[in-house]
C-alpha positions in Angstrom: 0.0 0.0 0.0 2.7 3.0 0.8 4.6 1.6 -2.4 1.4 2.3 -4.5 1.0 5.5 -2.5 4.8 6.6 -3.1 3.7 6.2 -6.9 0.5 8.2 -7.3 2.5 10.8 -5.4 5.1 10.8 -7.9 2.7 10.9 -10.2 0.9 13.7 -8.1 3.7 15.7 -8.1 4.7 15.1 -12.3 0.8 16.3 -12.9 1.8 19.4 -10.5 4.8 20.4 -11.6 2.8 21.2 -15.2 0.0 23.0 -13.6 3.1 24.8 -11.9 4.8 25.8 -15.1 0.8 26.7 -16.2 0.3 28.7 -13.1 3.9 30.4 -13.1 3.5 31.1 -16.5 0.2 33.0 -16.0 1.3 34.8 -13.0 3.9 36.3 -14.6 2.6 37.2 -17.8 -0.8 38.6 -16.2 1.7 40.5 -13.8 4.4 41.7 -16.2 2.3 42.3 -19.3 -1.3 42.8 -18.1 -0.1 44.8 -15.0 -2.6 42.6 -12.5 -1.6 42.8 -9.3 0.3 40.0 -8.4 -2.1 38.4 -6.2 -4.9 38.4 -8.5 -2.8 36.8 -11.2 -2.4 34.1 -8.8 -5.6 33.2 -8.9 -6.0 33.1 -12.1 -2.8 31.1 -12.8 -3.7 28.8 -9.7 -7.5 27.9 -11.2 -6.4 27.4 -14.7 -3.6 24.7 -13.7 -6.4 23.2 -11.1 -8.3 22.4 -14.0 -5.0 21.1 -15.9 -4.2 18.7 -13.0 -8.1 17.8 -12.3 -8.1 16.0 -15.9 -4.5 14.4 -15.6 -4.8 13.4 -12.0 -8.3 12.1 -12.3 -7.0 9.8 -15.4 -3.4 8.8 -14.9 -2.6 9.5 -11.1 -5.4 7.8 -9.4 -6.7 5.9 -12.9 -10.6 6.9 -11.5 -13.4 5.6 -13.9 -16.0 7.1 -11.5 -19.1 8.2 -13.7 -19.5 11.1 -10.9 -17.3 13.7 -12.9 -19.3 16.6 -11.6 -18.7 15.6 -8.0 -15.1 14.9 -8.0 -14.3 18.5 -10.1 -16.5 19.9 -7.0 -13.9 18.2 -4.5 -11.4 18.6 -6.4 -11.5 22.0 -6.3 -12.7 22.5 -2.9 -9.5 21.0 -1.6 -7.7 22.8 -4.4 -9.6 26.8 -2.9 -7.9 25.1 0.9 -4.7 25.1 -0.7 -4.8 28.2 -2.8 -5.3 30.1 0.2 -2.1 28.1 2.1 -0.7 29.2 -1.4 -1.3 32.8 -1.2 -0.7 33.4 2.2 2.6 32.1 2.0 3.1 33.5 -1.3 2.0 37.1 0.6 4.1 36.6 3.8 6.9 36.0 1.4 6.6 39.1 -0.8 5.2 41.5 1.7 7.5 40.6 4.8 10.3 38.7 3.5 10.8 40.6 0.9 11.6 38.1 -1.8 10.5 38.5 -5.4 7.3 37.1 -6.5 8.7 34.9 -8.8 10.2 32.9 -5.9 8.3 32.8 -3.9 5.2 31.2 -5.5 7.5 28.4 -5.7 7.8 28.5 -2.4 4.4 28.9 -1.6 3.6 25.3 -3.9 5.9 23.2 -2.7 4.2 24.0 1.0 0.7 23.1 -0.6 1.4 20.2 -2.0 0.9 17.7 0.4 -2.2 19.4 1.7 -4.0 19.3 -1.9 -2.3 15.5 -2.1 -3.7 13.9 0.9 -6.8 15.8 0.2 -7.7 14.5 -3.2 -6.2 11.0 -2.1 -8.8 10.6 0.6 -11.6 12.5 -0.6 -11.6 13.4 -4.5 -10.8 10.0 -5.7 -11.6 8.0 -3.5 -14.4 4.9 -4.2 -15.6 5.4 -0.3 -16.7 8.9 -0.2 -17.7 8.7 -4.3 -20.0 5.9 -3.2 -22.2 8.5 -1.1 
């Protein structure tokens, strides 16, 4: 069981690390070019690689065949919203306080999501228990 776990979380993380480049990409190009406040970009980076890694993870991570689509996007990006704002205040505390460049630390600020929004979609989103309900 924690071999199969150590796999869909390398997996996880291979899905992640495109909706990162997706969501980096968008925050800086809303930032630098489109003059959003960073924050806001963010966002918008954050939901577009959610629904990247929804499709990907639901198909080759966790190889779910669930009919209940609607359901697990729902979950999906419920726990997805609970990590975006662990994202953003990190991301925040990191700009504002620390002082360090965006850039940076949205990296940061993933890498201390990530097992949050893992764990969370293991046990919830994909998971034939709570889809049965």
């Amino acid at each position: 069981m924690l071999k199969g776990m150590l796999i869909q979380f390398v997996k996880f993380c291979l899905v992640g690390s495109t909706g990162a480049l997706i969501n980096l990409g968008l925050l800086y190009l809303l930032t630098e070019f489109c003059h959003m406040w960073y924050i806001l970009s963010a966002a918008v980076g954050f939901t577009v690689a959610v629904l990247n890694n929804f499709v990907w993870n639901r198909s080759w991570t966790f190889k779910n065949k669930s009919p209940r689509i609607p359901r697990q996007l729902l979950l999906f990006f419920i726990i997805n919203v609970i990590s975006l704002c662990i994202n953003l205040s990190v991301l925040y505390m990191l700009t504002e306080y620390a002082g360090m460049w965006y850039m940076k630390a949205q990296i940061v600020a993933i890498l201390v999501a990530v097992s949050n929004n893992f764990l969370g979609n293991r046990r919830f989103t994909f998971s034939l228990l709570v889809l049965n309900f």
